[in-house]
C-alpha positions in Angstrom: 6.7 13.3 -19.0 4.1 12.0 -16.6 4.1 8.5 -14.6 2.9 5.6 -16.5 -0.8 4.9 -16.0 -1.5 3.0 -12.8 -1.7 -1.0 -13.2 -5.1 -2.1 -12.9 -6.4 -2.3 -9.0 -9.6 -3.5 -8.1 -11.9 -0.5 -8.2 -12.7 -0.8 -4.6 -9.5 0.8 -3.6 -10.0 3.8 -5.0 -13.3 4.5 -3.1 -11.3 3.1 0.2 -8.2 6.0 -0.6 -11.4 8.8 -0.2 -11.1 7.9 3.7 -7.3 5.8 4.0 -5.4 6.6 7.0 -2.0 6.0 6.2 0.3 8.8 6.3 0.7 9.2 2.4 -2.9 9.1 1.2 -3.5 12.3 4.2 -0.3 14.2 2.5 -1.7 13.3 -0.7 -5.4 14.7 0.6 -3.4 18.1 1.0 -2.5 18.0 -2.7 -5.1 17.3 -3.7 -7.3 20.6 -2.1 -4.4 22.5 -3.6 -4.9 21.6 -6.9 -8.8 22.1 -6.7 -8.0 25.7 -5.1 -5.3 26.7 -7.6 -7.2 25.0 -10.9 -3.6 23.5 -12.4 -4.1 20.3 -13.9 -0.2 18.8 -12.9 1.7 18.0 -9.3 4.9 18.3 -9.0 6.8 16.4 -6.6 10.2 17.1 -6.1 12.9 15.8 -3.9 16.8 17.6 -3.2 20.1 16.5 -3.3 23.3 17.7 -2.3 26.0 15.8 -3.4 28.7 17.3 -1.4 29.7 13.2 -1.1 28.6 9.7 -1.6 24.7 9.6 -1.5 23.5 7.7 1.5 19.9 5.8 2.6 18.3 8.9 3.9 18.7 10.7 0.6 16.9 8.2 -0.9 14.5 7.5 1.6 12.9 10.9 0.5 12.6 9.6 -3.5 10.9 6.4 -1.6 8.5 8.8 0.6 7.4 11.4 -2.0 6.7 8.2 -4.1 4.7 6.6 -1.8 2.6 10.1 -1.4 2.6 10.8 -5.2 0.8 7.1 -5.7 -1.5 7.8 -3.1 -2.1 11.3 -5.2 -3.2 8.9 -8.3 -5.2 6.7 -6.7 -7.0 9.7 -4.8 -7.7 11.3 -8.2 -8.3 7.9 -10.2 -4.7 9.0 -12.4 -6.9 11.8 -14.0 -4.0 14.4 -13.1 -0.5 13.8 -14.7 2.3 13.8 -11.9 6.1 14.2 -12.1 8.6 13.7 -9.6 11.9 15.9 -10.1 14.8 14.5 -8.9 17.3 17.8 -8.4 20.5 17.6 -6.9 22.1 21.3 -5.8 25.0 20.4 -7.5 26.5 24.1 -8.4 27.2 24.7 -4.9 30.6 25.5 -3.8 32.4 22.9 -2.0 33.4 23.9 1.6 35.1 21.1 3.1 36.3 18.3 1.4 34.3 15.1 2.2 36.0 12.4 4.5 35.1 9.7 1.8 37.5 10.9 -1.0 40.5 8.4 -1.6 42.3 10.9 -1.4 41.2 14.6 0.5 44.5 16.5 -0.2 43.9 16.7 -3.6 40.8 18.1 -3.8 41.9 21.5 -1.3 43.1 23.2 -4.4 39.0 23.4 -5.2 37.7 24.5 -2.1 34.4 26.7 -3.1 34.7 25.4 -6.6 31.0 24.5 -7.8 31.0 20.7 -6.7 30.3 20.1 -10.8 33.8 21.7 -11.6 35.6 19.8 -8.3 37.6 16.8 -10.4 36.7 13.4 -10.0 38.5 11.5 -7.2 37.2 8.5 -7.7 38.9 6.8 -10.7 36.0 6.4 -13.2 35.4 8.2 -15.8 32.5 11.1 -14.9 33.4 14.3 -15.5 33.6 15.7 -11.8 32.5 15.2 -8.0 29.4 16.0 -8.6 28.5 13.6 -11.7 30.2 10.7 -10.3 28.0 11.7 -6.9 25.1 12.1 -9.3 25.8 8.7 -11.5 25.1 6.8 -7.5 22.1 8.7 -6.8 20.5 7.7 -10.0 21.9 3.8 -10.6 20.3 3.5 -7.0 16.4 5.3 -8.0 16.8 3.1 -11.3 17.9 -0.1 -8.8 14.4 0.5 -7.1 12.1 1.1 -10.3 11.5 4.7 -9.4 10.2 6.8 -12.2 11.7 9.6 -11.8 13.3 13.1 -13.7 16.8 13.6 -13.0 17.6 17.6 -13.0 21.3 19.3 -12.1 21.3 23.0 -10.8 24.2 23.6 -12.8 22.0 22.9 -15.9 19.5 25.0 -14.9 21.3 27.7 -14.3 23.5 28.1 -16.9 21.2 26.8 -19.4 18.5 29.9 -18.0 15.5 27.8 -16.7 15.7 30.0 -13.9 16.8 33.3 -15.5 13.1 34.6 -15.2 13.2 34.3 -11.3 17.1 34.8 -10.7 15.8 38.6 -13.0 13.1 38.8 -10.3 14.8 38.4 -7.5 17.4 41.3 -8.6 14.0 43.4 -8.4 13.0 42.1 -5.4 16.8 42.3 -3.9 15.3 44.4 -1.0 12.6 42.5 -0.1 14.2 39.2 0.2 17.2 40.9 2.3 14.3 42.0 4.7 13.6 38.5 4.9 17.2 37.1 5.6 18.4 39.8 7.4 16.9 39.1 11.1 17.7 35.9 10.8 21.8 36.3 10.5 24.2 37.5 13.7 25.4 41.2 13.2 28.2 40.4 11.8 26.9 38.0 8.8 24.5 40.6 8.0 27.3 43.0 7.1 27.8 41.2 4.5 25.1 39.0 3.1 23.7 38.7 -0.3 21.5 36.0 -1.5 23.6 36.1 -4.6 27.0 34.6 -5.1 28.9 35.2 -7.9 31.1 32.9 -9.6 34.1 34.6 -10.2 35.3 35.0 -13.3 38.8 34.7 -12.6 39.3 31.8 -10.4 35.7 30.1 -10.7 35.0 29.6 -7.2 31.6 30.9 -5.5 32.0 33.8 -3.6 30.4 35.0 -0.7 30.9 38.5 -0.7 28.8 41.6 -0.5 27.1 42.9 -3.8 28.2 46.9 -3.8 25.3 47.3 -6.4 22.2 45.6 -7.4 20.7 46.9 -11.0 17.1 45.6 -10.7 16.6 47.1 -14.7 19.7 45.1 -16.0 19.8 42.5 -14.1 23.0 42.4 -12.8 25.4 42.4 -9.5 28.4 44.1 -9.2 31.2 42.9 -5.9 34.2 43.0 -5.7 36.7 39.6 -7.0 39.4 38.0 -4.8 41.8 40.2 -6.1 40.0 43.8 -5.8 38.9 44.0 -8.8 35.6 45.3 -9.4 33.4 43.5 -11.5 29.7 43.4 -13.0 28.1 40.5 -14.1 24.6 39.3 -15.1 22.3 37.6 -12.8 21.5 35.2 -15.6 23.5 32.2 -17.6 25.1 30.6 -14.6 27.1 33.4 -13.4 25.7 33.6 -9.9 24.1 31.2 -8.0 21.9 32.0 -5.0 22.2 31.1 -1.2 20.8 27.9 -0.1 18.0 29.2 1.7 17.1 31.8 -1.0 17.9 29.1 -3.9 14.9 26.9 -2.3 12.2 29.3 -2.8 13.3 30.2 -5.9 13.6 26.8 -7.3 10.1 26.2 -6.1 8.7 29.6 -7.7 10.7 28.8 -11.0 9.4 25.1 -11.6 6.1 25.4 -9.7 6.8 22.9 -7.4 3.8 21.3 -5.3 5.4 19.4 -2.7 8.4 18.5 -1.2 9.3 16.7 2.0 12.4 17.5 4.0 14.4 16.6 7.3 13.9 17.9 10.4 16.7 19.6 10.4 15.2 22.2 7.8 11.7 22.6 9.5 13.2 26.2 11.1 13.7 28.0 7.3 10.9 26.3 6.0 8.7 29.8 6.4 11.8 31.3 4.9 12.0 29.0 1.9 8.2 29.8 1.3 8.3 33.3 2.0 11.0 33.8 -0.9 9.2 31.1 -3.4 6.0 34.1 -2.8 8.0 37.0 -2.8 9.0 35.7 -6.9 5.4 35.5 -7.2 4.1 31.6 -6.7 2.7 29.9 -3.7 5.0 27.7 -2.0 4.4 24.0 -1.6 2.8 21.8 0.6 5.8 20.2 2.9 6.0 17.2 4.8 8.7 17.0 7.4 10.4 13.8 8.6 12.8 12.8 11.8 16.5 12.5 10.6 17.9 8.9 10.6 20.7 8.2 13.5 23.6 6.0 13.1 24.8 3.0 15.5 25.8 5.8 17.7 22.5 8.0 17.8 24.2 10.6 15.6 22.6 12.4 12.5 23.8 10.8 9.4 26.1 12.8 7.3 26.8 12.4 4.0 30.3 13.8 4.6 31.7 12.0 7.5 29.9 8.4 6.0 28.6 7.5 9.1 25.5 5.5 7.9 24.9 2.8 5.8 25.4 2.7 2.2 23.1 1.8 -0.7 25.4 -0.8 -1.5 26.0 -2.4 2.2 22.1 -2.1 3.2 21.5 -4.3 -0.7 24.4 -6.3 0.2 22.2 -7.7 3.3 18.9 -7.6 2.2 15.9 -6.8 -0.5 15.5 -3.1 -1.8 11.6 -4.1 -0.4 12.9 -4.1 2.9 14.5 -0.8 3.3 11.0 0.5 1.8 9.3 -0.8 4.4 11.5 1.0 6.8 11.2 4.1 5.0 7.5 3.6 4.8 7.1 3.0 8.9 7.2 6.0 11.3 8.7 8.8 9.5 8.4 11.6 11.6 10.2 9.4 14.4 13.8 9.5 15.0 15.3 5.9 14.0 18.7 4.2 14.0 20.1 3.5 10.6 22.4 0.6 11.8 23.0 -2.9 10.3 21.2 -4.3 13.3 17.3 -3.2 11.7 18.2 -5.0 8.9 16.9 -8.6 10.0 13.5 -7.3 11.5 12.6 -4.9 8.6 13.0 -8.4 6.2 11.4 -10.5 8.2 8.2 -7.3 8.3 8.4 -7.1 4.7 7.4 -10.5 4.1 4.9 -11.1 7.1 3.1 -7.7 5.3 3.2 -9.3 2.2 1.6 -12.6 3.4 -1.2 -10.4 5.1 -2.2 -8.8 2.0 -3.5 -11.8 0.1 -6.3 -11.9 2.7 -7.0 -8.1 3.3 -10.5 -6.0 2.3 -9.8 -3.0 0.4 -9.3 -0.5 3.6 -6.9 -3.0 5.3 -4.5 -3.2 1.9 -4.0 0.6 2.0 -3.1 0.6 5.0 -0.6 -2.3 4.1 2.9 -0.9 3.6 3.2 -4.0 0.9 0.7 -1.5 -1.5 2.8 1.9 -1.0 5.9 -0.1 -1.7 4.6 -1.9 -4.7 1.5 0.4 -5.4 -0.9 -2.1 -4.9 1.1 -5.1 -7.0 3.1 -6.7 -4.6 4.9 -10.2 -5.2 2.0 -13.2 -4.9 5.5 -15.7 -3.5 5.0 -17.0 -0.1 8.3 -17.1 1.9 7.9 -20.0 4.1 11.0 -19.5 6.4 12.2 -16.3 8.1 15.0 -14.6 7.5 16.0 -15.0 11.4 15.6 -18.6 11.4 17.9 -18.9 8.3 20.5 -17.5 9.7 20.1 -19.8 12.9 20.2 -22.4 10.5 23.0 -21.1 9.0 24.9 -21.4 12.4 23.5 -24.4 13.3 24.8 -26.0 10.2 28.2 -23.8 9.5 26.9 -23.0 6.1 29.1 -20.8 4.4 27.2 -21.3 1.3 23.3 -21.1 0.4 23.5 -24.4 -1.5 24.6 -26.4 1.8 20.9 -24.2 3.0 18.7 -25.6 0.6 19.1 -29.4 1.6 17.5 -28.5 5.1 14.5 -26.3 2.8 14.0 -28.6 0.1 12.8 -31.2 3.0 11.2 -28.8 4.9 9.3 -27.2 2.4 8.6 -30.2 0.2 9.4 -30.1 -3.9 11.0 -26.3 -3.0 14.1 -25.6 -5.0 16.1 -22.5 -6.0 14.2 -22.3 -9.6 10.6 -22.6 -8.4 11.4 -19.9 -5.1 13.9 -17.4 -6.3 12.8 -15.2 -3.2 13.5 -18.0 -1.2 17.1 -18.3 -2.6 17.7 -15.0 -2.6 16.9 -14.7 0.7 18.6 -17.2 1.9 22.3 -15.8 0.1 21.1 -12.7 2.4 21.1 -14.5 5.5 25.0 -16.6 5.1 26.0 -13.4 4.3 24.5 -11.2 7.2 25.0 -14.0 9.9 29.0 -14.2 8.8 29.4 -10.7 8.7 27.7 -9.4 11.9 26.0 -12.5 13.9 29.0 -14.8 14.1 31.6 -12.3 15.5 29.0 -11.5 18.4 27.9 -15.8 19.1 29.6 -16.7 22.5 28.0 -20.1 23.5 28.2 -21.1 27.2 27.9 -24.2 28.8 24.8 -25.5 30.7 24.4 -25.6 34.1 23.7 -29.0 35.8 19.4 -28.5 35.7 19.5 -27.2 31.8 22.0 -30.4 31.2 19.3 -32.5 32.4 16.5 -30.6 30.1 18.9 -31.1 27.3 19.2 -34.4 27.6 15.5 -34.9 28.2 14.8 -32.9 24.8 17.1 -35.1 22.9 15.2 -38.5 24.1 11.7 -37.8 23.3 13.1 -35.7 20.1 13.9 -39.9 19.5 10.4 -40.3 18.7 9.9 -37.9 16.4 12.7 -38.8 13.8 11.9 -36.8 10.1 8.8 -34.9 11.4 8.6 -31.5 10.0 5.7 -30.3 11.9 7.2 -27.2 13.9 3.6 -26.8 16.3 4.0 -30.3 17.5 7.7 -29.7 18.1 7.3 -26.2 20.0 4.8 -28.0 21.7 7.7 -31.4 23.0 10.3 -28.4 23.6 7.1 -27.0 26.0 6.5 -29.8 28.3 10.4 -30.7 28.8 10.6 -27.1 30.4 7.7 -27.6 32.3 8.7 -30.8 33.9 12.2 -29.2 35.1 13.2 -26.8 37.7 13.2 -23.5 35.4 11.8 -20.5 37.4 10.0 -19.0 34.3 9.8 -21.4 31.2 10.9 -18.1 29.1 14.1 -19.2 31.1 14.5 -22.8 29.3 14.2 -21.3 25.7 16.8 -18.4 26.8 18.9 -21.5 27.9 18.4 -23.2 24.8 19.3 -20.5 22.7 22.5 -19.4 24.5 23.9 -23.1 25.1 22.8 -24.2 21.4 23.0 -20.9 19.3 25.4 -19.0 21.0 23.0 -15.9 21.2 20.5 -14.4 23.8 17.5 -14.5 21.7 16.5 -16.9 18.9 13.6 -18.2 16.5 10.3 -20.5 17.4 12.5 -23.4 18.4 9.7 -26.0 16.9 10.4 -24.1 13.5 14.0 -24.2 14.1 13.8 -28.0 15.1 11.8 -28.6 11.9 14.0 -26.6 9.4 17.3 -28.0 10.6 15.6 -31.4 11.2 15.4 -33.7 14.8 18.6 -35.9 14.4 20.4 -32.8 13.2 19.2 -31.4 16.5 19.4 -33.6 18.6 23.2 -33.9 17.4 23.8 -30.2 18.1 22.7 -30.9 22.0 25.0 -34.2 22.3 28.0 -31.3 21.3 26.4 -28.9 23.6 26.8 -31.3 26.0 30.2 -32.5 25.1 31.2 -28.8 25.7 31.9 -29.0 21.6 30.1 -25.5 20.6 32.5 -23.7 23.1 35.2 -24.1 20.6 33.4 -21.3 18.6 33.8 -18.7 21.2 35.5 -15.6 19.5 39.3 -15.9 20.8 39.9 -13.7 24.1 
C-alpha cells in the first residue's frame, strides 16, 4: 500500500524542493536519479530493527529520518511515484545474551540462541514472546507519532518463503559470498563460518556451525546438530536463517529495497551488505549514514544495557514534535541523548514553528517545522517558553498546571486551557520536568552586600509598575538598576539575579519572567531573597 496523497501545499514548494538544501530533499535527489536510471516506478524505504530488548529513541529516530527523506522524495516527484516504508525488525535472530531490562534475566538462560520470537515473554502481558512484546513498543510508538508505515517480522518472512527465492540463490552462490566474508573474519572464525545457520531441529536454537555440504541443486545445507547427529535440511520455510551481515543484502535483493539509513556503527560492512544484495542479483540501495546517539555519559546507546532514554520518559517530558526536531537537526553528528536536551529542543520546536508563518517557499523547506509535519505544521502560537514555565513553576511552587494558568491567563489575556491546548499541555510538561530534574539541582545562595542593594533597588522602582505585563519595558528597569550599581559586567547582575532568586546559574529574559509571574509577585520573591527565605530550599547536605 502506498502513502496517502500529499495534503495540498502551495505549488511553489514543489519548484523550491528542485534546488532545497536540507539534508533530506539532497538524499531524496539520490532517489530520485536511481529511479530514472533503473526505470521502476516504486521506492522503497525501509528501516531495521533488532529487538534483542526494549526499543529505544534511536531506533526510532531512523523511522523519523527515512520519513523525513521519503516526503522530500514526494514532493521532488510531485507524489507521481508510489512510496512505501517497511518497517522490519530481525526478529528470528538468536538471542545471545539476555538483555539487562528483563524483570527477571535468570529465566530467560534456558533460551539462550533461541530465535528472540520463540524466547517467552518476560514481561507479564500477554504477547506471545520477546520478540512480539518488543515488537508491540516499536509499533504503538510509529502509530504514537502518525507514521505510515508497514510493519514486517523476519520470522514471517522466512518461514512463510518471501525470501525462499534468494535464501535458493544464495545456496548457488554459497562460494561466492564466502569469498566475500571470508577476509573479513580472524583465522580462526573462518574455520568455521557459514552465512547460513540452521535452526536445529532438535532443540530450536540457531546454530552457528559449519555446513559440511552445500547442494546448490536442492537447496539444502547439511551440519552437524548439538548432539552429532548429522542432519540435512532445506534452505527454505524458516529452517535456516542467514548471518547478519549476509541477511542484509539479501533482504535488500529479496524486497528491492531503495534506501535505507544506518548508524555509524555499520558504515564498515556497508560494501559488504551491498556486495551480497548484487551477488543475488539486484543493485543495492542508496544509504545514508548517521552519528550514533550518546548517553549522559558520552556512551553509545544500547538497547540491552538501557542506557538511554525511553519512548515513554522523553513523551513523559515533552511533545513527540520535539524529539523530531532533534532527530531532524545534525544527524551525522554525534549527540547526547540525555534528559538535559529536552528543554532546548521544545523551546526550537516552537520558535521553528512561529518562523514558518512568515517564510517564502525556499525558507519553509529548509524549516524543520515542514519535514516534521510535511509542510502542515500546527498554526497555534505558544506565547511563553517552555524554560520560563518552569521558572515560573519554581517561582510559584506549583506542583500543579492549574496553580500555572492564573499567572498565563493574565499574561496572555482571555487565554485558557480550552482555547490553547498546546499551551496547557505544555505547561503539564514543564511541573513535571522542573520537579523531576530542575528542583533536585536549585541551590539558592544569598546575596552579597552590592547585589542586596540592587535587589532592593529593583523592588522599589518595580513599585511603579504594579500589573504591567509588558516584558520589554521590564528587561529594560531590570537594565538600568544594574547599570547604576558596582557590577563588573552587567551579565554579572542577571547571573546574580538568577542564582539568588531562581536557585540556578542561568535563567529566562528576566522582563518576561517579571511579566509572567507578575511585579508584586516579584517583588515578593526578592523581599524572601533578602530575608534569606529561599535558602530553606537548598537540597539537605
Amino acid at each position: 500500500m502506498s502513502a496517502p496523497k500529499l495534503p495540498e501545499l502551495d505549488p511553489a514548494l514543489f519548484d523550491a524542493a528542485q534546488s532545497a538544501r536540507a539534508w533530506p530533499f539532497e538524499e531524496a535527489r539520490k532517489l530520485v536519479r536511481r529511479l530514472e536510471r533503473s526505470g521502476r516506478r516504486e521506492a522503497l524505504f525501509e528501516t531495521g530493527y533488532g529487538p534483542s530488548g526494549l526499543p529505544h529513541i534511536g531506533t526510532f529516530g531512523e523511522v523519523m529520518r527515512t520519513t523525513m527523506v521519503r516526503t522530500a522524495f514526494r514532493l521532488l516527484t510531485r507524489d507521481e511515484i508510489p512510496t512505501r516504508l517497511l518497517c522490519f525488525s530481525d526478529d528470528m535472530d538468536g538471542m545471545r545474551k539476555i538483555p539487562d531490562t528483563v524483570p527477571d534475566p535468570e529465566a530467560l538462560r534456558p533460551y539462550l540462541q533461541f530465535p528472540l520470537s520463540r524466547v517467552p515473554n518476560p514481561f507479564g502481558d500477554d504477547y506471545l514472546s520477546f520478540a512480539h512484546h518488543n515488537n508491540a513498543m516499536l509499533r504503538r510508538f510509529l502509530d504514537h507519532f502518525g507514521f505510515d508505515y508497514e510493519f514486517a517480522s523476519a520470522t514471517d518472512y522466512y518461514t512463510s518463503g518471501r525470501f525462499d527465492e534468494k535464501l535458493v540463490e544464495a545456496a548457488r552462490r554459497y562460494d561466492d559470498i564466502m569469498k566475500v566474508m571470508l577476509p573479513t573474519l580472524g583465522a580462526e572464525r573462518q574455520a568455521t563460518y557459514s552465512p547460513f545457520l540452521p535452526i536445529s531441529p532438535q532443540t530450536g536454537r540457531v546454530l552457528y556451525v559449519p555446513m559440511r555440504a552445500v547442494d546448490a541443486e536442492k537447496g539444502t545445507v547439511t551440519f552437524k546438530d548439538e548432539d552429532g547427529t548429522e542432519i540435512t535440511l532445506p534452505v527454505t520455510g524458516g529452517n535456516v536463517k542467514l548471518q547478519w551481515k549476509p541477511d542484509f543484502g539479501m533482504r535488500w535483493a529479496a524486497l528491492g529495497v531503495d534506501f535505507e539509513m544506518f548508524g555509524k556503527d555499520h558504515q564498515t560492512n556497508a560494501p559488504i551488505y551491498d556486495r551480497i544484495c548484487e551477488i543475488l542479483g539486484e543493485p543495492a540501495p542508496d544509504h545514508y549514514v548517521y552519528e550514533l546517539f550518546l548517553d549522559a555519559d558520552g556512551q553509545k546507546i544500547s538497547k540491552s544495557k538501557g542506557n538511554g532514554i525511553t519512548i515513554d520518559e522523553w513523551l513523559g517530558y515533552a511533545s513527540p514534535e520535539s524529539l523530531a526536531l532533534y532527530m531532524f537537526q545534525k544527524p551525522r553528528a554525534a549527540k547526547r541523548l540525555h534528559f538535559d536536551v529536552i528543554p532546548r529542543a521544545v523551546d526550537e520546536y516552537y520558535a521553528f514553528v512561529a518562523a514558518y508563518r512568515r517564510q517564502n517557499a525556499d525558507e519553509l523547506l529548509e524549516n524543520p517545522a515542514f519535514h516534521i509535519h510535511a509542510g502542515h505544521p500546527p498554526m497555534e502560537e505558544v506565547p511563553i517558553s517552555f524554560a520560563l514555565l518552569m521558572n515560573l513553576v519554581s517561582a510559584a511552587n506549583a506542583e500543579d498546571k492549574s496553580v500555572l494558568w492564573g499567572f498565563i491567563s493574565r499574561y496572555v489575556p482571555g487565554a485558557t486551557p480550552q482555547n490553547h491546548p498546546e499551551l496547557d499541555r505544555l505547561a503539564g510538561y514543564a511541573v513535571k520536568y522542573f520537579e523531576d530534574f530542575v528542583k533536585p539541582t536549585k541551590v539558592f545562595r544569598a546575596p552579597t552586600d552590592e547585589e542586596a542593594r540592587a535587589f532592593a533597588a529593583l523592588s522599589d522602582a518595580l513599585a511603579d509598575h504594579v500589573g504591567s505585563t509588558d516584558a520589554e519595558e521590564l528587561q529594560n528597569l531590570v537594565y538600568e538598576i544594574g547599570k547604576t550599581h558596582d557590577f563588573p559586567e552587567l551579565r554579572d547582575w542577571f547571573k546574580s539575579l538568577y542564582q539568588v532568586l531562581l536557585g540556578q546559574d542561568q535563567g529566562p529574559r528576566f522582563g518576561s519572567f517579571i511579566a509572567l509571574y507578575g511585579v508584586v509577585q516579584t517583588r515578593e520573591l526578592i523581599a524572601a531573597a533578602l530575608k534569606g527565605e529561599l535558602l530553606k530550599a537548598n537540597p539537605e547536605g
